[in-house]
N, C-alpha and C positions, 0 to 999 in steps of 0.2 A: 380282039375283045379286051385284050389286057389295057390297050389305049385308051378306048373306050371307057373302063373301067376307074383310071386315072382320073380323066376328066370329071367324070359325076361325081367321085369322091370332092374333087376341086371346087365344083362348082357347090355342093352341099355344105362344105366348111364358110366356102362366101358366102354363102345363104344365112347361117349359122351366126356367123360374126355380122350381116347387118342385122339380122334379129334383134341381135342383143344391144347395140346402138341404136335400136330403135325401141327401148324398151319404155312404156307409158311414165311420165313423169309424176301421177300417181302413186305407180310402183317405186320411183327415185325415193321419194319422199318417204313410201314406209320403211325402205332400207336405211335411211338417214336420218330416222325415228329412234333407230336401234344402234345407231353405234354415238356412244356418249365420248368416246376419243375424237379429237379434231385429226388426229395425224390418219385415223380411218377415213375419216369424212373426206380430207384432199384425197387421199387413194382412189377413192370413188370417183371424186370431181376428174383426177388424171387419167383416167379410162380410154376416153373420149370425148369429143367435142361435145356432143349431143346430151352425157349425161352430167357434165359438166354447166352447159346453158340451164338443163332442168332442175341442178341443185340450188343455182342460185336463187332460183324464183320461189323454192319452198320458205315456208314463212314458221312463224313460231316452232322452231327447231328446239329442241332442250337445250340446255348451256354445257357448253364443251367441256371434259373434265379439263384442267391447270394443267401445265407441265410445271419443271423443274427448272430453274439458273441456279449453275453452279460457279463458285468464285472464279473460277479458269475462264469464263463466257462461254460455259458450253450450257446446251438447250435436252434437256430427256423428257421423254412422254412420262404418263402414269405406266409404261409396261420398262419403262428402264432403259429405253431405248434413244440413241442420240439424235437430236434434229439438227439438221443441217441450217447456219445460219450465215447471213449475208457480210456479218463483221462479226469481230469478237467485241465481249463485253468486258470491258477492264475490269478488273477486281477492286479495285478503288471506283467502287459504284454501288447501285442495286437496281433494283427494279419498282418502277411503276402502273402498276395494271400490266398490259402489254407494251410500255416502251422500257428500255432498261434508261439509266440513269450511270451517266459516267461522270466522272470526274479524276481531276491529274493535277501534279503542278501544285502539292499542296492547295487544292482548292482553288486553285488560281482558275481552272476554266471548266467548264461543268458542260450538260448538252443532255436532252434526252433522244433517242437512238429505237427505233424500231428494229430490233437483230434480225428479221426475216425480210427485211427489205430495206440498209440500211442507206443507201444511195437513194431512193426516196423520200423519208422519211427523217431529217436530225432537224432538231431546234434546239439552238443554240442560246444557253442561259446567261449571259455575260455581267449582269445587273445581283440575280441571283448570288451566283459568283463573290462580286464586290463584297456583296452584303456579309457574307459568309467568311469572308475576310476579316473585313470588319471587327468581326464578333471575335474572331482569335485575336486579333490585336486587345482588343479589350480585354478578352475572359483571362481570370487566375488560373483556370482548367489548363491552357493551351499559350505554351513557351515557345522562348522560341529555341526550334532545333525539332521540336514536337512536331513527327508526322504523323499522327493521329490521326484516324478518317473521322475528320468533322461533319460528317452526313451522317443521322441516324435514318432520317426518311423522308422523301420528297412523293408528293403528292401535286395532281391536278385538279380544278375545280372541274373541269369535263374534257371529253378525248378531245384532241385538238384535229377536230376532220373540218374538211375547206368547209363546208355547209354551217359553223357551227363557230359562234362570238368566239373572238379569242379568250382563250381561257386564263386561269390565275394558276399561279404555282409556287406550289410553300415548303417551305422544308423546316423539320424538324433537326436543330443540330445542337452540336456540344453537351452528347449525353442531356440532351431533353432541357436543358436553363436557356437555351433560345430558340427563338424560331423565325422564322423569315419568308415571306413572302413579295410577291412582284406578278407584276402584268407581266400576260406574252403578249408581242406585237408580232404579226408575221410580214413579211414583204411583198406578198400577191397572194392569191388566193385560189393558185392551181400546187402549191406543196407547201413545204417550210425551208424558209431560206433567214438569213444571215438576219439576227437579232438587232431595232433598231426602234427609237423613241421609248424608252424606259423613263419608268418614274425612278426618285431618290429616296433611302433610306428606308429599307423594305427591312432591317433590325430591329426586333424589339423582344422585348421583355413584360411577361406577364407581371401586374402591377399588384401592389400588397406589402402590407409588411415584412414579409418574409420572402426579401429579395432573392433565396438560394432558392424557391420555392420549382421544382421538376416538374413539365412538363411528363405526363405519361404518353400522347400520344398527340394526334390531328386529326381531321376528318373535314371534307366540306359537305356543306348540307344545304339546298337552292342558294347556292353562289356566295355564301358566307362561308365562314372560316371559323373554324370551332375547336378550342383546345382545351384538353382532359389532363386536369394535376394527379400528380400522384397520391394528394387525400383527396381523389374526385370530385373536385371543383370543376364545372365548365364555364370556362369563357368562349366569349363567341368577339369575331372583328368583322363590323362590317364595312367591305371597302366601300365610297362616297365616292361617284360617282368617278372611279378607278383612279383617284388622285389616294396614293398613299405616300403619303410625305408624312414626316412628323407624327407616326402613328400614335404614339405614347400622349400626345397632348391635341391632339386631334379630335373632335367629337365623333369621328369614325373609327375612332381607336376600339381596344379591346374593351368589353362589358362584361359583368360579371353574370352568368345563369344561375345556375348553381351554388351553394355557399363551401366552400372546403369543410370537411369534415374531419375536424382533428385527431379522431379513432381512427382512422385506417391510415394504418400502416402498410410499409412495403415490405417489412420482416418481423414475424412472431416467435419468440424462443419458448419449445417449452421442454422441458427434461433434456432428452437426449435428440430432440429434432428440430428446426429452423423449418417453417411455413412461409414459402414467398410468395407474395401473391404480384402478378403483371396486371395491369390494365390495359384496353385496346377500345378505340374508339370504329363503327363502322355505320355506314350510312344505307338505308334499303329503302325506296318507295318513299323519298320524304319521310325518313323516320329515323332516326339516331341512336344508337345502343352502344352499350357499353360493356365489355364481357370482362369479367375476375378470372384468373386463371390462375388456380390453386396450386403450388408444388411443394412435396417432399422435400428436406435435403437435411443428410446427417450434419451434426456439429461440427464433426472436426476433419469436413471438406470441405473444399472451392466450390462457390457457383459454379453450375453450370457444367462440374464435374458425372454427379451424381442426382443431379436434380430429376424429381418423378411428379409427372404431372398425375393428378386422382382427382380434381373436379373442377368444374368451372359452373358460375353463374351469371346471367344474363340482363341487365335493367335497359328500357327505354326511356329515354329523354321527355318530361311530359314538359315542355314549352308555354301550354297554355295557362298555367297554374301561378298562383304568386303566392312565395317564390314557386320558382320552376322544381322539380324534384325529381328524382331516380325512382322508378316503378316497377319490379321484379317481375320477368315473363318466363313461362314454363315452355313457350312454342316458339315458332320462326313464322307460322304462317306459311306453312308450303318453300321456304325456303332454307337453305344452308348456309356457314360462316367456313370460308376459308381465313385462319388465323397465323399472321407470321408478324415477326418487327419488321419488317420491309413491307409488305404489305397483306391489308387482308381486306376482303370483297367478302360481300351477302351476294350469292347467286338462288336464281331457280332452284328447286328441284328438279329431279328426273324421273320419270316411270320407266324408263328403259331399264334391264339390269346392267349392273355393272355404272351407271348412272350417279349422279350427284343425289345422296340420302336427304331427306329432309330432316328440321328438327336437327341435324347434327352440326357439332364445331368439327372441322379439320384442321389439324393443328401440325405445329412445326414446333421439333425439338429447338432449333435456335434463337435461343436468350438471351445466353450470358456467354456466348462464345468468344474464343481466345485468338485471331488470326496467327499467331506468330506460332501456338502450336498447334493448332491447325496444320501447318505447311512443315514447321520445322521440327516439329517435336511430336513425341507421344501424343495421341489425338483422342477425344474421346469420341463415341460413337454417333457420330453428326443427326442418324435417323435414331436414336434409344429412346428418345421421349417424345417420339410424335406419335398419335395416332387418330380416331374417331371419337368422339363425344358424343352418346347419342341423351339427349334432354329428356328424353321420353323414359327409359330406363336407365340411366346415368353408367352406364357404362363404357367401355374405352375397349374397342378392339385397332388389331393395328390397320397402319395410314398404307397399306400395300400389301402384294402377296409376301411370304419369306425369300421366295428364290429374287422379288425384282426388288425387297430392300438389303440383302446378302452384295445387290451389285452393285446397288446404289453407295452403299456403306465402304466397298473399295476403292471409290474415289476419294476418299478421305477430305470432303467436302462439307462445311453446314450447304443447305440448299432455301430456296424462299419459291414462293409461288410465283409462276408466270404464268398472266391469264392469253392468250394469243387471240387476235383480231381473226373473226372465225370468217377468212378469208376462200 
C-alpha cells in the first residue's frame, strides 16, 4: 500500500505540473497585464516553453518600468536588483534607449552595444568617431592632454532592427557647442556588422551670431534632427537625401524654428539662492516637448552639490504657426516622461499598480555631476534629487521605495535610464 501510495502521489504532481504549462494564454496575458517590471515578465517567459510561446503573442502590453546603468556597466531593476548582462558597459560611455553607447581611446572609437545580448547586437560608429575628433581639435574647450568625455548624448533617429531603414545618429558633444551627426550603414541585414560607406563631415555648429551659443539638448522628430539652445531656440537639420556633407553651407543644413529668446536664462540669483533651470528636449506620437526643470541651489555651493529640484514645466513645439512657437501643456495625454541627460523617453502609461503614472515627469538627480569624485572622493548622493512629478498636483514624491534607494545610493554611482528591448 505504501508503494502504491508513492506512485499516485507521483503521478498527481505530473498531473499538476502539466496543468500549469498548459495554462490558457488568456490567462498568460492577464498575468502579464499586471506586472509592469520586465525582469518579472522574463520570469514568466522562463517557466516553460509553453508559457513562454503564449507571452510572445500577447499584444499591447503596458510599457515595462526602465532599469538602471551604473557607470561600473552594471544593469539594476526598479526593486534594486542586479541584471545579468552579456558585456560590460565602459564608463566612458552612456546609454541610448536600450543600447548602451561606449566609447575609449579618447574618442578615438565609439560603438553602440546591446548589454543583454552583446555578441549579437554592436554597430560600430567609426565616421561618428572622426567627427568627434574633429571637434576637439578645433574647440578652445578641449587641449591637448584633456581627457574629458566628449559625449554629452547620443541619440538615434530609430531602433536599428533588420526590418527598419538604416537609421541616423547624432551626438551631442563638447558640453552642448557641438553636435554631430552621420548615417548608419550596416553590412547585411541578418545583424549589425562592421561600419562601412560613411558620408564626410557630420561637424557642425548651430549658426548665429553668437557663435558660443549651447546647445541644450537633441531630439529626432519623423527623421529630422532637432536642436534646443539654452535660450530655447529650435533648430531643426534636415538631412537631403542622406548626403550630409558641408552641413553648414548646404541647403539641408540647419533651419531656424523657433527664434532664441534672450530672457531665459540658465541661472537666476536672487538673495540668498541660485535657480538653475535645465532644458530637455522629447519626442511622443509625432509631437515635440520641451520640459524646464526648476532647481534650488544655495549661494555659496557647487552645482550639483546641493541642488533641489521643486518644479518643472512642460511646452509643445507648435510647427504649424509662423513663426513656429512654444505652447504650455498641463497633461501628457495618458502618457509619462522619463528625464535624465543621457537620456529621456515619453512612454505609455500603466493601469497596473506599481506601473508607469501618467501626467508624471521621472526624473534623475544627475546634472552637474563630478566623475572624478564620484569614484575618488567624497560623493554626493547620486539618487538626492530624483524623484516623481506629478503635473496634475505638482508635487514630487520619491523615484523608489527607501529601502531599494538606501541600496542603490551605496554604490556610489550617478545612474541614467535604461529602457530594455521588452524581449
Amino acid at each position: 500500500m505504501e508503494v502504491e501510495h508513492v506512485e499516485v502521489t507521483t503521478a498527481a504532481a505530473e498531473a499538476a505540473t502539466s496543468s500549469w504549462s498548459e495554462l490558457p494564454a488568456d490567462l498568460i496575458g492577464l498575468v502579464l497585464l499586471r506586472l509592469p517590471s520586465l525582469a518579472d515578465r522574463v520570469r514568466l517567459r522562463a517557466v516553460c516553453r509553453p508559457w513562454r510561446t503564449d507571452a510572445k503573442r500577447q499584444a499591447a502590453l503596458p510599457p515595462p518600468l526602465p532599469w538602471f546603468a551604473l557607470r561600473d556597466g552594471g544593469l539594476v531593476d526598479h526593486h534594486g536588483a542586479p541584471v545579468r548582462c552579456a558585456a560590460p558597459i565602459l564608463r566612458e560611455g552612456g546609454v541610448t534607449d536600450y543600447l548602451a553607447f561606449l566609447a575609449h581611446n579618447r574618442a578615438a572609437c565609439c560603438s553602440l552595444v546591446n548589454p543583454l545580448s552583446a555578441s549579437e547586437e554592436t554597430l560600430l560608429l567609426p565616421q561618428l568617431a572622426n567627427a568627434v575628433l574633429r571637434a576637439m581639435n578645433d574647440s578652445m574647450l578641449y587641449t591637448v592632454g584633456n581627457t574629458k568625455m566628449p559625449y554629452v548624448k547620443v541619440i538615434l533617429s530609430s531602433p536599428p532592427l533588420d526590418s527598419s531603414p538604416d537609421p541616423l545618429v547624432a551626438a551631442l558633444i563638447l558640453e552642448g557647442y557641438y553636435a554631430a551627426i552621420s548615417a548608419c550603414k550596416r553590412q547585411d541585414v541578418t545583424g549589425f556588422g562592421s561600419v562601412s560607406d560613411w558620408t564626410r563631415k557630420e561637424i557642425h555648429r548651430i549658426p548665429g551670431e553668437d557663435y558660443r551659443m549651447r546647445l541644450a539638448d537633441i531630439a529626432f522628430l519623423n527623421g529630422r534632427l532637432y536642436a534646443l539652445t539654452v535660450k530655447e531656440g529650435l533648430y531643426v537639420f534636415e538631412p537631403n537625401s542622406g548626403d550630409l556633407d558641408d552641413l553648414m553651407n548646404a541647403p539641408s543644413g540647419f533651419r531656424h524654428c523657433i527664434i532664441d529668446n534672450p530672457e531665459q536664462q540658465e541661472v537666476y540669483t536672487k538673495t540668498d539662492l541660485r535657480y538653475v533651470v535645465a532644458r530637455y528636449l522629447a519626442e511622443c506620437d509625432g509631437r515635440l516637448f520641451m520640459v524646464r526643470r526648476w532647481m534650488r541651489v544655495p549661494l555659496n555651493v557647487q552645482l550639483g552639490d546641493m541642488d533641489e529640484t521643486f518644479s518643472f514645466e512642460v511646452f509643445e513645439a507648435d510647427l504649424t504657426t509662423t513663426p513656429c512657437q512654444w505652447r504650455k501643456v498641463d497633461r501628457l495625454g495618458g502618457h509619462a516622461i522619463f528625464l535624465g541627460s543621457e537620456c529621456t523617453k515619453v512612454v505609455r502609461a500603466s493601469k497596473c499598480v506599481g506601473g508607469v503614472q501618467e501626467d508624471c515627469i521621472y526624473f534623475m538627480h544627475r546634472t552637474f555631476d563630478n566623475p572624478s569624485r564620484e569614484y575618488f572622493g567624497p560623493c554626493v548622493d547620486p539618487l538626492g534629487d530624483s524623484g516623481v512629478y506629478n503635473m496634475t498636483n505638482r508635487r514630487i514624491t520619491p523615484l523608489l521605495p527607501e529601502a531599494v534607494m538606501e541600496k542603490l545610493c551605496l554604490k556610489r554611482q550617478f545612474l541614467t535610464w535604461f529602457f530594455p528591448a521588452d524581449v
